[in-house]
C-alpha positions as CSV (number, residue, x, y, z in Angstrom):
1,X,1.0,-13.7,15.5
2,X,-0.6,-10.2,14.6
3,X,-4.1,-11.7,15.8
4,X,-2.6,-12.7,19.2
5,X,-1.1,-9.3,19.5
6,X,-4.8,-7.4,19.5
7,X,-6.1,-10.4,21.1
8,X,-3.4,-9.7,24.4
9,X,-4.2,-6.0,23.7
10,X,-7.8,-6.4,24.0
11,X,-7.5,-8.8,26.8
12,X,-5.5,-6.5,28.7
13,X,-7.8,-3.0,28.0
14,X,-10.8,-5.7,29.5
15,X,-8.9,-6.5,32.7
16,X,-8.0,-3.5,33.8
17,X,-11.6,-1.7,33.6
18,X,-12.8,-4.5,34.6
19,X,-10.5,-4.5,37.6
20,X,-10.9,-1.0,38.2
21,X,-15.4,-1.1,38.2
22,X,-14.8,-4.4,40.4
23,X,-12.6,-1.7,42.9
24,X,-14.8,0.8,42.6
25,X,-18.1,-1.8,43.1
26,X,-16.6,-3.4,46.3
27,X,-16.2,0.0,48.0
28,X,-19.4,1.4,47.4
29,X,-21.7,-1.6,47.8
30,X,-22.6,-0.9,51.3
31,X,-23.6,2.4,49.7
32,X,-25.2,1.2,46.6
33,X,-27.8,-2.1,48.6
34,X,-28.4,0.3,51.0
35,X,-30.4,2.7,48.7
36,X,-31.4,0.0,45.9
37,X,-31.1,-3.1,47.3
38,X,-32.0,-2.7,51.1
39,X,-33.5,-6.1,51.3
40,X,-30.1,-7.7,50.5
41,X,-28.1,-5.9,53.4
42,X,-25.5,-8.0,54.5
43,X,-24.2,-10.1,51.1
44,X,-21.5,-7.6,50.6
45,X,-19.2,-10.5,51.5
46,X,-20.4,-12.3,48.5
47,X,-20.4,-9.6,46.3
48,X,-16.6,-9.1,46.8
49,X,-15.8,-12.9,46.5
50,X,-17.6,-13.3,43.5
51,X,-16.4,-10.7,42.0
52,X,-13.2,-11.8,42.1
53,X,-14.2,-14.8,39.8
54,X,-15.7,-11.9,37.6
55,X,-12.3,-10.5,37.2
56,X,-10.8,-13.9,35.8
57,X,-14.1,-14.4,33.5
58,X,-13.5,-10.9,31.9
59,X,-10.0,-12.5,30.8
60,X,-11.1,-16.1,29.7
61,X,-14.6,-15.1,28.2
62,X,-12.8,-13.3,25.3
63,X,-10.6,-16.4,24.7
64,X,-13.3,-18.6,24.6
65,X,-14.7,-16.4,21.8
66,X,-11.5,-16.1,20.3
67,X,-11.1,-20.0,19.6
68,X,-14.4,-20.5,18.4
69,X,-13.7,-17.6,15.8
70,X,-10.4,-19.4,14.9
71,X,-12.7,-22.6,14.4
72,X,-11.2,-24.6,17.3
73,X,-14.0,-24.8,19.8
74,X,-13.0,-27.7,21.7
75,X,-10.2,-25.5,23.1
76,X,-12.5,-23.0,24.6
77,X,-15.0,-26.2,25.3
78,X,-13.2,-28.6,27.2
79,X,-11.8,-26.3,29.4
80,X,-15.1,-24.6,30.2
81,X,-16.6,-28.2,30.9
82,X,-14.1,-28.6,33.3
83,X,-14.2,-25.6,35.0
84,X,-17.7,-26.7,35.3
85,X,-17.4,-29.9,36.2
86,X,-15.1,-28.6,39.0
87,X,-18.2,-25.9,40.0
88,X,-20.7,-28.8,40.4
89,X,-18.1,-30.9,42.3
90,X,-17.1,-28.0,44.9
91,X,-21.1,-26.8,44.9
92,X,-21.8,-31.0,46.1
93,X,-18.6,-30.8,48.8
94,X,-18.9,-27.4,50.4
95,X,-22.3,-26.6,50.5
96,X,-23.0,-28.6,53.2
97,X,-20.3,-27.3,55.3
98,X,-20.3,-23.8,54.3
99,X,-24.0,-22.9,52.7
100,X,-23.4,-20.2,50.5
101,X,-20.0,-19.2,50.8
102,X,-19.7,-23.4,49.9
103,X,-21.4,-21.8,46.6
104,X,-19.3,-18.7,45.9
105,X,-16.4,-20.4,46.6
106,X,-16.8,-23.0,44.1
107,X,-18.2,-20.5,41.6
108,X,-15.0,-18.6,42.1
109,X,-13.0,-21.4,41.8
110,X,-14.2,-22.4,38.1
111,X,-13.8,-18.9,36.9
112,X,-10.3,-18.9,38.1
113,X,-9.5,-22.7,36.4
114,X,-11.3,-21.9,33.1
115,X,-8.7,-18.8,33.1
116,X,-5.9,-20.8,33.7
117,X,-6.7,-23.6,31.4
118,X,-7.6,-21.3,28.3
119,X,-4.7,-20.0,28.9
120,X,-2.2,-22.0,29.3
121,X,-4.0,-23.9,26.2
122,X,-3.0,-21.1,24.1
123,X,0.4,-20.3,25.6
124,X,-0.3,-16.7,27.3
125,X,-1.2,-17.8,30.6
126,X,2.8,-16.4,31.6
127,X,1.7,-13.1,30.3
128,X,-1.5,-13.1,32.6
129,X,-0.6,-14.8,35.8
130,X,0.4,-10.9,37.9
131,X,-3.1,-10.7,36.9
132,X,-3.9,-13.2,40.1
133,X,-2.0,-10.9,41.9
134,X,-4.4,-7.9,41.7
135,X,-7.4,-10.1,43.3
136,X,-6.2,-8.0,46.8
137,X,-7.7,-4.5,45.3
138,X,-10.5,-6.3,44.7
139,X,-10.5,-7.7,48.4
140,X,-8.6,-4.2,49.9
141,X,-11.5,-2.1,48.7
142,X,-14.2,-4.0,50.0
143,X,-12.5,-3.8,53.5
144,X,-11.8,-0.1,53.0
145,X,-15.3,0.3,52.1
146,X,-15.4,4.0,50.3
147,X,-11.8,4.7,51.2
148,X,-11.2,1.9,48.6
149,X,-11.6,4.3,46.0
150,X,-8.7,5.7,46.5
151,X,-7.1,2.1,45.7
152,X,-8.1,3.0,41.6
153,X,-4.7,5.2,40.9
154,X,-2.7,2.7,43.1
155,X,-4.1,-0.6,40.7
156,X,-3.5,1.2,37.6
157,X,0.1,2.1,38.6
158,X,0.2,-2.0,39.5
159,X,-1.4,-2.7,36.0
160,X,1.2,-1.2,34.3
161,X,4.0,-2.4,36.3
162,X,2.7,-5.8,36.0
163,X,2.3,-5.3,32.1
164,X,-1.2,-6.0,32.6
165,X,-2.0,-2.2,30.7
166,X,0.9,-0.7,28.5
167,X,0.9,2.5,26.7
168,X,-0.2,1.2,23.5
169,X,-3.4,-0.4,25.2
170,X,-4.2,3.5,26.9
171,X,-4.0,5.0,23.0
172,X,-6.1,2.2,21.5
173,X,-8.8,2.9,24.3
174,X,-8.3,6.7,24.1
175,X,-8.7,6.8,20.4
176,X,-11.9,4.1,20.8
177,X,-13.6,6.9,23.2
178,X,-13.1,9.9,21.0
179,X,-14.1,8.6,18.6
180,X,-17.5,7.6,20.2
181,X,-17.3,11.1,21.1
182,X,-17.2,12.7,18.3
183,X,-19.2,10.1,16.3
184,X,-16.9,9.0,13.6
C-alpha cells in the first residue's frame, strides 16, 4: 500500500511537468524549428499530436518500471506488446490513407492503450483518467502558438482540481530541488 502511495505520488509529480514542458513545447515550436530546425518548418502539427502520446508515456513508463521492480513483468509486458501490436496494426491501416499523420496517429494511439491497460492492470487507472482530460492544453497551446504560455497557471490550477498534483506532491518536489540546490 505505502509503495503504491509514492508510486501515485511520483506518477503524479511526472505528469504534471511533463504536462506543463509539453504546454510550453507546443507554443514555442514555431519559434524553436524556426531558429534550430528551419529545415523541418511545417511538422508543428505532428509535434503537438505526438506529444500528446508523450504525455500518457510519462504516466505508463514509470509503471512498467514499477512491475518489473515488484518482479511481475508480464504485467508491464503484455500490455506494452499490445499497445504495440495495436501501433503496427494502425501504422498497416492508416498509412496509406493518411501518410504521416496515419503514423502519428497510431503512435498516439499505443501510448494512450499501454496507459490505460497498465493501469487498469494495477487498479489506479480511476485515479488517472482527468488525466485524458488535460490532452486540450496540450492541443490549446499549440493553436495559441506563444499565447499558450499563458495556458501553464490555468493547467496547474486543473491539475490540482483534477487531483492529478496535490499539496503533498508540490513539498516532495520542493524539498527534491533544494536540496539539489544546496547539495545535500
Amino acid at each position: 500500500e505505502h509503495s503504491t502511495g509514492v508510486l501515485k505520488s511520483g506518477l503524479r509529480i511526472s505528469f504534471a511537468l511533463t504536462l506543463l514542458s509539453l504546454i510550453a513545447i507546443n507554443a514555442l515550436s514555431p519559434l524553436i524549428i524556426q531558429l534550430f530546425f528551419p529545415q523541418y518548418f511545417g511538422v508543428e502539427i505532428y509535434i503537438m499530436l505526438l506529444s500528446i502520446g508523450l504525455l500518457f508515456f510519462s504516466l505508463y513508463s514509470p509503471i512498467y518500471y514499477y512491475t518489473a521492480g515488484k518482479l511481475q513483468p508480464e504485467i508491464g509486458f503484455s500490455s506494452i506488446v499490445a499497445a504495440a501490436v495495436v501501433n503496427v496494426g494502425l501504422d498497416i491501416l492508416l498509412i496509406p490513407y493518411f501518410d504521416i499523420y496515419g503514423i502519428v496517429i497510431a503512435t498516439t494511439t499505443a501510448h494512450l492503450l499501454a496507459f490505460i491497460l497498465l493501469f487498469s492492470r494495477l487498479k489506479i487507472l480511476r485515479d488517472f483518467i482527468p488525466s485524458i482530460i488535460t490532452v486540450v492544453f496540450i492541443v490549446a497551446s499549440y493553436y495559441l502558438k506563444y499565447y499558450g504560455l499563458l495556458l501553464i497557471p490555468i493547467a496547474m490550477i486543473a491539475l490540482y482540481a483534477l487531483n492529478l498534483f496535490k499539496k503533498s506532491d508540490y513539498l516532495i518536489l520542493k524539498n527534491t530541488l533544494l536540496s539539489i540546490a544546496t547539495f545535500k
